[in-house]
C-alpha positions in Angstrom: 84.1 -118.7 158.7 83.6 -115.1 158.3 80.5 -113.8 157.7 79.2 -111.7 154.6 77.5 -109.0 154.7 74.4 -108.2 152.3 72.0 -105.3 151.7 69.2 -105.8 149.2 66.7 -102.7 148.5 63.3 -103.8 147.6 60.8 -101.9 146.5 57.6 -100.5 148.1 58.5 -102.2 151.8 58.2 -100.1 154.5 59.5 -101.8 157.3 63.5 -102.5 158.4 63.2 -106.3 158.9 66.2 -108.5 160.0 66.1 -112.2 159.3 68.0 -114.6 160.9 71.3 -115.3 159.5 71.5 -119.1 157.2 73.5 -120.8 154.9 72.9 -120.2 151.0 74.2 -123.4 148.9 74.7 -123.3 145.6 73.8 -127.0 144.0 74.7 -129.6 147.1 78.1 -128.8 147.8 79.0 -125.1 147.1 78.7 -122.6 150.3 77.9 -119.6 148.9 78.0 -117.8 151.9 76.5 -116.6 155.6 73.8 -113.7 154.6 72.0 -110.9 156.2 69.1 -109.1 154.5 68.5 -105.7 155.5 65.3 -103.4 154.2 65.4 -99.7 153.7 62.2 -98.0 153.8 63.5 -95.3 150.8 65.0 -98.2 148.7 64.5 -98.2 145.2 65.8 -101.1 143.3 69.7 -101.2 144.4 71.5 -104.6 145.1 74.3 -104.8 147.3 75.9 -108.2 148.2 79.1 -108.3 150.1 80.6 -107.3 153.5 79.7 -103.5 154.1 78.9 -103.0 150.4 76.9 -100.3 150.1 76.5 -99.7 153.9 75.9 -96.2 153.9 73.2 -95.7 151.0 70.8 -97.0 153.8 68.0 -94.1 154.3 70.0 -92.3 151.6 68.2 -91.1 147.6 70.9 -93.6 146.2 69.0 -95.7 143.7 69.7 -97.7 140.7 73.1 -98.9 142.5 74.4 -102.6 142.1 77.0 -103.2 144.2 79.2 -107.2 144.3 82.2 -107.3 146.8 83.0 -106.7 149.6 83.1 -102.7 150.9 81.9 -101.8 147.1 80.0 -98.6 147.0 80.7 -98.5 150.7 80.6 -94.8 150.7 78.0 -94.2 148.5 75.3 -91.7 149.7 74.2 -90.2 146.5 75.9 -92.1 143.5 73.0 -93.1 141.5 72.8 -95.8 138.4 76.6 -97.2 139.7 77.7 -100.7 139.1 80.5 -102.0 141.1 82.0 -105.6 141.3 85.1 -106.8 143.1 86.4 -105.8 146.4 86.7 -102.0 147.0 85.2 -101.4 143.6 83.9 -97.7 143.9 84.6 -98.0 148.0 85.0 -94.2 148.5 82.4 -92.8 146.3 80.3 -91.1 147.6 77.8 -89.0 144.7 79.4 -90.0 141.4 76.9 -91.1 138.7 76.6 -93.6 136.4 79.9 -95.3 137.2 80.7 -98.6 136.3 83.7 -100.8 138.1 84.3 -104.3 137.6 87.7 -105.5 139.3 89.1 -105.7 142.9 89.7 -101.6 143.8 88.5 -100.6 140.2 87.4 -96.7 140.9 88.6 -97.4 144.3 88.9 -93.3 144.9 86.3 -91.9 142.8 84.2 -89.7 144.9 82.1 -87.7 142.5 83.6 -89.0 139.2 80.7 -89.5 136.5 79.7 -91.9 133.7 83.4 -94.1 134.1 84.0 -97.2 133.1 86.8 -99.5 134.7 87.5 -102.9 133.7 89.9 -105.1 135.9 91.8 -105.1 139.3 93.1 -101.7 140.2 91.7 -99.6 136.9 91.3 -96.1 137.3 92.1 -96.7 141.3 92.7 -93.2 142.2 90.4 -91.5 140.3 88.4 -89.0 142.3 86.4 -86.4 140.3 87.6 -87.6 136.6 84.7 -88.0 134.4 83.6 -90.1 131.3 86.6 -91.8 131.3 86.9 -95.8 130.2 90.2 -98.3 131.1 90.3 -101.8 130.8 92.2 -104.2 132.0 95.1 -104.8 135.1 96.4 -101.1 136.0 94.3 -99.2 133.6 94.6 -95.5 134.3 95.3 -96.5 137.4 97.1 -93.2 138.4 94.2 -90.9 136.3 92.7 -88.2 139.4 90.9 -85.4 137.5 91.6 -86.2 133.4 88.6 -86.8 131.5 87.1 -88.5 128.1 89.9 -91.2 128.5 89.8 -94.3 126.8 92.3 -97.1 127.9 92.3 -100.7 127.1 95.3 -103.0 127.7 97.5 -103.7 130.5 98.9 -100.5 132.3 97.9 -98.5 129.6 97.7 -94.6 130.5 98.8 -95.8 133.9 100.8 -92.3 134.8 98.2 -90.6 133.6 96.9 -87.7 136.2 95.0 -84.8 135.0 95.3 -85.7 130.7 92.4 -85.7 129.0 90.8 -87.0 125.8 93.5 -89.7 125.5 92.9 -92.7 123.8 95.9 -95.7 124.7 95.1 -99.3 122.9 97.2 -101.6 124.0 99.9 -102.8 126.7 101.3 -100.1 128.7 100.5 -97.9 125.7 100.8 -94.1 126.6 101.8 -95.8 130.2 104.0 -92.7 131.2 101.3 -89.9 130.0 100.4 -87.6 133.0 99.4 -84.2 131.3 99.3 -85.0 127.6 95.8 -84.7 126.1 94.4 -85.6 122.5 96.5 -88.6 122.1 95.3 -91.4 120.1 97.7 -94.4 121.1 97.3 -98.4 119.9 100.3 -101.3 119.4 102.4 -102.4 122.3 104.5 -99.3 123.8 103.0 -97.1 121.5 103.7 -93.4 123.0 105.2 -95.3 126.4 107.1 -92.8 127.1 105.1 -89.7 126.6 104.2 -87.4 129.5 103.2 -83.9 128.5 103.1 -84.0 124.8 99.7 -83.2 123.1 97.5 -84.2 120.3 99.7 -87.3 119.1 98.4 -90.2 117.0 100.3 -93.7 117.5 99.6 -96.5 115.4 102.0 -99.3 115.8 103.9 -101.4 118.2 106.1 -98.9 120.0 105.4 -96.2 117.3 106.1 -92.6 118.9 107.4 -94.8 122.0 109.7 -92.7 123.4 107.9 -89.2 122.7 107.8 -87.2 125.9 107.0 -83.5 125.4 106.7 -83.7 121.1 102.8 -82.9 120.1 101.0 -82.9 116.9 102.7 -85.7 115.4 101.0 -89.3 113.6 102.8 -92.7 113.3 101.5 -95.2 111.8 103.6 -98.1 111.6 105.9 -100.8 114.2 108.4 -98.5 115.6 107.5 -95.5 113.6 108.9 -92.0 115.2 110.2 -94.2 118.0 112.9 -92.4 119.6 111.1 -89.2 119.0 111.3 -87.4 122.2 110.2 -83.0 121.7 109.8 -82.9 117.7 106.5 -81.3 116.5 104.4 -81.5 113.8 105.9 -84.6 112.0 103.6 -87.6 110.1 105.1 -91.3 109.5 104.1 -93.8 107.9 105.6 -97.3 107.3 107.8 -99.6 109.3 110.3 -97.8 111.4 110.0 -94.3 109.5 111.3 -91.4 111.3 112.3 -94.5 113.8 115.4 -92.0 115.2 113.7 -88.5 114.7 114.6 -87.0 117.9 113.9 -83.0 117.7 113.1 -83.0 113.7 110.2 -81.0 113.5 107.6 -81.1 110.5 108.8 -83.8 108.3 106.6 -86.4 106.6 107.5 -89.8 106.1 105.4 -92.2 103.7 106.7 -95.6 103.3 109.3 -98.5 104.6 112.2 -96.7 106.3 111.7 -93.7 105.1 113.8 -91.1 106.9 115.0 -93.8 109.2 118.1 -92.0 110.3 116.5 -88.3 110.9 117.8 -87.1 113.9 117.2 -83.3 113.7 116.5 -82.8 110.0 113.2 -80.3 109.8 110.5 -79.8 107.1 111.4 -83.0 104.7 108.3 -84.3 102.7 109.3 -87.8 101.9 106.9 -90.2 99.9 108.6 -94.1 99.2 110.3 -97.3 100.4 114.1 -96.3 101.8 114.0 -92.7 100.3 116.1 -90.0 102.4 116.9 -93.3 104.4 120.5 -91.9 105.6 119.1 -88.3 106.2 119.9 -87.2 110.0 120.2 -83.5 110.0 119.4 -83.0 106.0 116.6 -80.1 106.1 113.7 -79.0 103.5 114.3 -81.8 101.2 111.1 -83.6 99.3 112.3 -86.8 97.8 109.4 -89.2 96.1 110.0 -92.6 94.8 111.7 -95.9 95.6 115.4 -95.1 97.3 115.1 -91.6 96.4 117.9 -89.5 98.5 118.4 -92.4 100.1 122.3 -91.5 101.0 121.3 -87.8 101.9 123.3 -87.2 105.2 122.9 -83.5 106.0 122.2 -81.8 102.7 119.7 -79.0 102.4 116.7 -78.2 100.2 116.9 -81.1 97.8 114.7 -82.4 95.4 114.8 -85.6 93.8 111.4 -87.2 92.1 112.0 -90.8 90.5 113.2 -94.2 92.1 116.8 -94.2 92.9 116.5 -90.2 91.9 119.9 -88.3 93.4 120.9 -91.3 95.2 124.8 -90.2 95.2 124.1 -86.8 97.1 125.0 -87.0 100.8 125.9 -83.4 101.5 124.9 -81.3 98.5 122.3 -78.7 98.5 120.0 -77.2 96.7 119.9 -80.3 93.9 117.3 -80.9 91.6 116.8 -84.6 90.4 113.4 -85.3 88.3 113.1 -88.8 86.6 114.0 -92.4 87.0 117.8 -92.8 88.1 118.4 -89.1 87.8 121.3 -88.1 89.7 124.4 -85.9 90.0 127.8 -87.3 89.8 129.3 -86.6 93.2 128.0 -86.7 96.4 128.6 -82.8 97.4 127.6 -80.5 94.1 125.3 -77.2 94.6 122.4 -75.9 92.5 122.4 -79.0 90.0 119.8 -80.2 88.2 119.3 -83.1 86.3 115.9 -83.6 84.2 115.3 -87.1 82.4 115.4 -90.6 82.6 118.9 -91.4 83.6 119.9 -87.7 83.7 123.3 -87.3 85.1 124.6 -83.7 86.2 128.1 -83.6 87.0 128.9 -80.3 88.4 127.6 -77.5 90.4 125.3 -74.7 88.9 124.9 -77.0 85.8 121.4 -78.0 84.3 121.6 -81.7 82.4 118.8 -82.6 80.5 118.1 -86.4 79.3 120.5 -88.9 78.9 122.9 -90.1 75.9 120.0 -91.6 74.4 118.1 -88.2 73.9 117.9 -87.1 70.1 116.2 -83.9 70.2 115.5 -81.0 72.7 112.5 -78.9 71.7 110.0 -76.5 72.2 107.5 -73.7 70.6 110.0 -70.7 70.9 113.8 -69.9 70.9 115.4 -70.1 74.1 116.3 -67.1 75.8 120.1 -67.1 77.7 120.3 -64.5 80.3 122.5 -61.9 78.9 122.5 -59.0 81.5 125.8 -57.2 81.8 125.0 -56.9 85.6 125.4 -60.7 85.6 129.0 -60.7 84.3 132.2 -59.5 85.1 136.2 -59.2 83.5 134.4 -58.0 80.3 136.8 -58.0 77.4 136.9 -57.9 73.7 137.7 -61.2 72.2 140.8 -61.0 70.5 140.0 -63.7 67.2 137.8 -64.0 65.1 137.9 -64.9 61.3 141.7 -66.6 61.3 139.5 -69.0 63.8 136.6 -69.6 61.5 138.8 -70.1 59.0 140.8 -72.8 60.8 137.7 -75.0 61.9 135.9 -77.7 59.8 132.5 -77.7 59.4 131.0 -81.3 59.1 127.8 -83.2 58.4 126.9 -86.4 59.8 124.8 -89.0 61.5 124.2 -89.7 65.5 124.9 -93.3 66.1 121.7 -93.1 69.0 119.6 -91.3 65.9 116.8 -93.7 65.3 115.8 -91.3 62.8 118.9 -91.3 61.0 118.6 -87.6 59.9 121.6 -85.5 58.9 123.0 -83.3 61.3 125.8 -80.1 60.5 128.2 -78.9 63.4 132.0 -79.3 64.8 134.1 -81.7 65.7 134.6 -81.7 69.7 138.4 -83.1 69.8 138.9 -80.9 66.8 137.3 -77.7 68.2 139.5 -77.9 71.4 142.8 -78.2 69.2 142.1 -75.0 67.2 141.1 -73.0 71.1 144.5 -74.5 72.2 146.1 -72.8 68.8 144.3 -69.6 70.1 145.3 -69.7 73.7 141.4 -69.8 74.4 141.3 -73.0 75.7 140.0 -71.1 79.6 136.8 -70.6 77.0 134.6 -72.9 78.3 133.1 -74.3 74.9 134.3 -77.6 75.8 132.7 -79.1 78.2 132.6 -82.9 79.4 129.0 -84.9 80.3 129.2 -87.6 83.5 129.7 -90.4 80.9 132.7 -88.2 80.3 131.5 -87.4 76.5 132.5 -84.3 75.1 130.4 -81.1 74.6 130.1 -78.2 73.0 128.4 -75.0 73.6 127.8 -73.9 70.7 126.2 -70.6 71.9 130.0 -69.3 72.4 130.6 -69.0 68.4 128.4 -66.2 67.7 130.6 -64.4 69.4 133.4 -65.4 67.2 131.6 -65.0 64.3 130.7 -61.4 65.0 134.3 -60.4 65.6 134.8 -62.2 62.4 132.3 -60.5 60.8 133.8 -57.1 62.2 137.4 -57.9 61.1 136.5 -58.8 57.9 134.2 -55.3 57.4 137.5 -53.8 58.6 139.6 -55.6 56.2 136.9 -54.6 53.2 136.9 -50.8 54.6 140.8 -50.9 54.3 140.6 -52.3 51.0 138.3 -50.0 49.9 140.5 -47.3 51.2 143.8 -48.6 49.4 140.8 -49.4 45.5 139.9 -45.8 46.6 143.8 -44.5 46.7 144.4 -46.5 44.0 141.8 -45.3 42.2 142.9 -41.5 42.2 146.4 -41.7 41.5 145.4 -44.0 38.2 143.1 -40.7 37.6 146.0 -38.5 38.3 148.5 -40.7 36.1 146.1 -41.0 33.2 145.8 -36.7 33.5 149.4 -36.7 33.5 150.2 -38.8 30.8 146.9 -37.1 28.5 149.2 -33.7 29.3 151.7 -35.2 28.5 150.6 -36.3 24.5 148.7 -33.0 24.5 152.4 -31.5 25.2 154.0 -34.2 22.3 151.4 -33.0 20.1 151.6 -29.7 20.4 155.5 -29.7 19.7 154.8 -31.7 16.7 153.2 -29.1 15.2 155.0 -26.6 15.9 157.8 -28.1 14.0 155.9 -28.7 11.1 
């Protein structure tokens, strides 16, 4: 049987003393072990038990040691207040402080490493001058030399690590491929696996941020969260398997359940709700909030859709505007649209659709105000009719079926406003227009044009007229003159006979 080796520093003895070697039994059966007590003048309260532990602290200033297993604290000379249990625990250190290893070769390599903590067989192994760092459990850290203020718990979590610092990894092999990386925050199964060099990430999550290698500054909370994210910067998810494909995306934020799920490379997308920008892979500076919202966005730009289900057609339009419940534009592709209003529906580009057919009235304190700038236009011409096409359309009063009100309205005809712009070759015009629930419109802005130039041809027609009274007028004068000569003349001749 091999025979155990066992110092044990007693206070205020001042002779080395060797006793005979015996047999210690535990109970009556159990044999604990062969043991040899040896007495160092300068001890002061250390306990070493185990073949060579602490051999080398005799005549030394190490105090406060306890050392169980064999060769742990072996090489201790100066280490003070160090705890070490299991075989090689702290073997090769020699003046780190306040150390504590529990676990076959935990802190195995720590020289002058300070105020550690390892917890099971092989933690922090090679650590040799890292400081204030805590792993638990098998493999912990277990390639850390020089990082500091680490924190791992789980199996082979942060076991890459090297020189990182101020890492925290929760969980199995959490952050188990960090080396450099410092200021992560890591907990859930594979959380941050993958990462190596990238800095100040938060993890929160089975395998959330798993992949990440070099991408810093980003949060996932969530299973699977930011996943496959591997150099993207700066982005925040939130919710089951949001931003789960975000490879090099950089500042996007993702709150809810598969939100952004598909983001490859799509930047600076503010996303708040369950499945919204879901399709989104290279779609950039898009917010969408609410339930669905953008949810078939593939790589359209600079959207903005507010409201469950808000612009949920749009896959590769830009520059969309959605605001209210079920808002949307009619095709997937239009530019600059905005719909406003509970079921809103804008079905072309450049076009602004307020409220659905529902909506009864649109108002507000003051007139509104069309842009009317002539550097905004172009092909400027002089309409050419004007009071034959007054005259041909049919004013009308009536009632809105959707009116709850019932009130009487005054206006036009759609179908019979387009007949009489066919009649005057102005049917390019414009004034018609068609909604998404293909209902016809009018603009109704477009007739005070026409009714100026009917206005003006009418004027003209009165100046004529007033012309041809005026003519008129004058040769009545100059007929009456002629025909008062001409009695003067009868007159005269009368008399003249007589």
């Amino acid at each position: 049987m091999k025979k155990a080796f066992v110092i044990i520093s007693l206070i205020q003895i001042h002779l080395v003393h060797a006793q005979t070697p015996r047999m210690v039994v535990e109970g009556n059966s159990r044999i604990v072990g062969l043991v040899d007590i040896h007495v160092a003048s300068t001890d002061t309260s250390s306990i070493y038990v185990g073949n060579q532990s602490g051999i080398n602290t005799i005549f030394t200033s190490a105090r406060f040691n306890t050392a169980f297993g064999s060769q742990a604290l072996r090489s201790n000379t100066g280490g003070m207040n160090n705890t070490a249990v299991g075989q090689n625990s702290l073997k090769f250190n020699t003046n780190g402080s306040h150390n504590t290893g529990v676990g076959a070769q935990s802190l195995m390599e720590n020289t002058t490493g300070a105020s550690n903590t390892a917890v099971g067989r092989f933690s922090l192994v090679v650590n040799t001058i890292g400081q204030r760092n805590t792993a638990v459990g098998h493999g912990t850290a277990n390639a850390n030399t020089n990082g500091n203020d680490n924190t791992s718990l789980g199996n082979l979590s942060l076991q890459a690590n090297t020189s990182g610092s101020f890492n925290c990894a929760i969980g199995s092999s959490v952050l188990g491929s960090n080396t450099n990386g410092e200021g992560n925050v890591a907990m859930g199964v594979g959380a941050l696996d993958f990462n190596t060099e990238g800095n100040k990430n938060t993890a929160f999550g089975g395998a959330s941020l798993a992949v990440n290698t070099t991408g810093s500054f980003n949060t996932a909370s969530g299973k699977e969260s930011l996943r496959n994210n591997s150099t993207g910067d700066f982005n925040t998810a939130v919710g089951f398997e949001t931003l789960i494909f975000n490879t090099t995306g950089v500042q996007n934020t993702a709150v809810g359940y598969v939100a952004l799920r598909s983001n490859l490379s799509g930047s600076h997308n503010s996303v708040l709700g369950s499945e919204s920008l879901f399709n989104n892979t290279a779609g950039g500076e898009s917010t969408a909030i609410g339930v669905a919202a953008l949810i078939s966005n593939s790589t359209g730009t600079s959207n903005t859709a507010i409201g469950n289900h808000s612009l949920d057609v749009n896959t590769t339009g830009s520059n969309n505007t959605a605001l209210g419940h079920n808002s949307d534009v009619s095709v997937n592709n239009l530019v600059n649209a905005t719909a406003i209003g509970n079921g809103a529906i804008v079905n072309a580009s450049d076009k602004v659709r307020i409220g659905n057919t529902s909506v009864t009235v649109i108002e507000g304190n003051v007139a509104f105000s069309p842009s009317s700038d002539k550097r905004l236009k172009e092909d400027i011409k002089t309409i050419d009719f004007g009071l034959e096409f007054i005259a041909d359309l049919r004013p009308v009063q009536y009632h809105r079926i959707n009116n709850p009100e019932h009130s009487l309205e005054l206006g036009l005809i759609a179908q019979e406003l387009e007949t009489t712009l066919d009649k005057y070759d102005a049917d390019q015009v414009g004034m018609i227009g068609q909604s998404s629930d293909d209902l016809l419109t009018v603009r109704y802005n477009d007739l005070f044009a026409v009714l100026i130039k009917a206005v003006q041809e009418y004027r003209k027609k009165n100046i004529d007229l007033k012309k041809d009274n005026d003519l008129l007028k004058s040769q009545l004068i100059r007929m009456d003159k002629e025909l008062s000569d001409v009695r003067t003349q009868i007159s005269t001749s009368r008399a003249a006979q007589d």
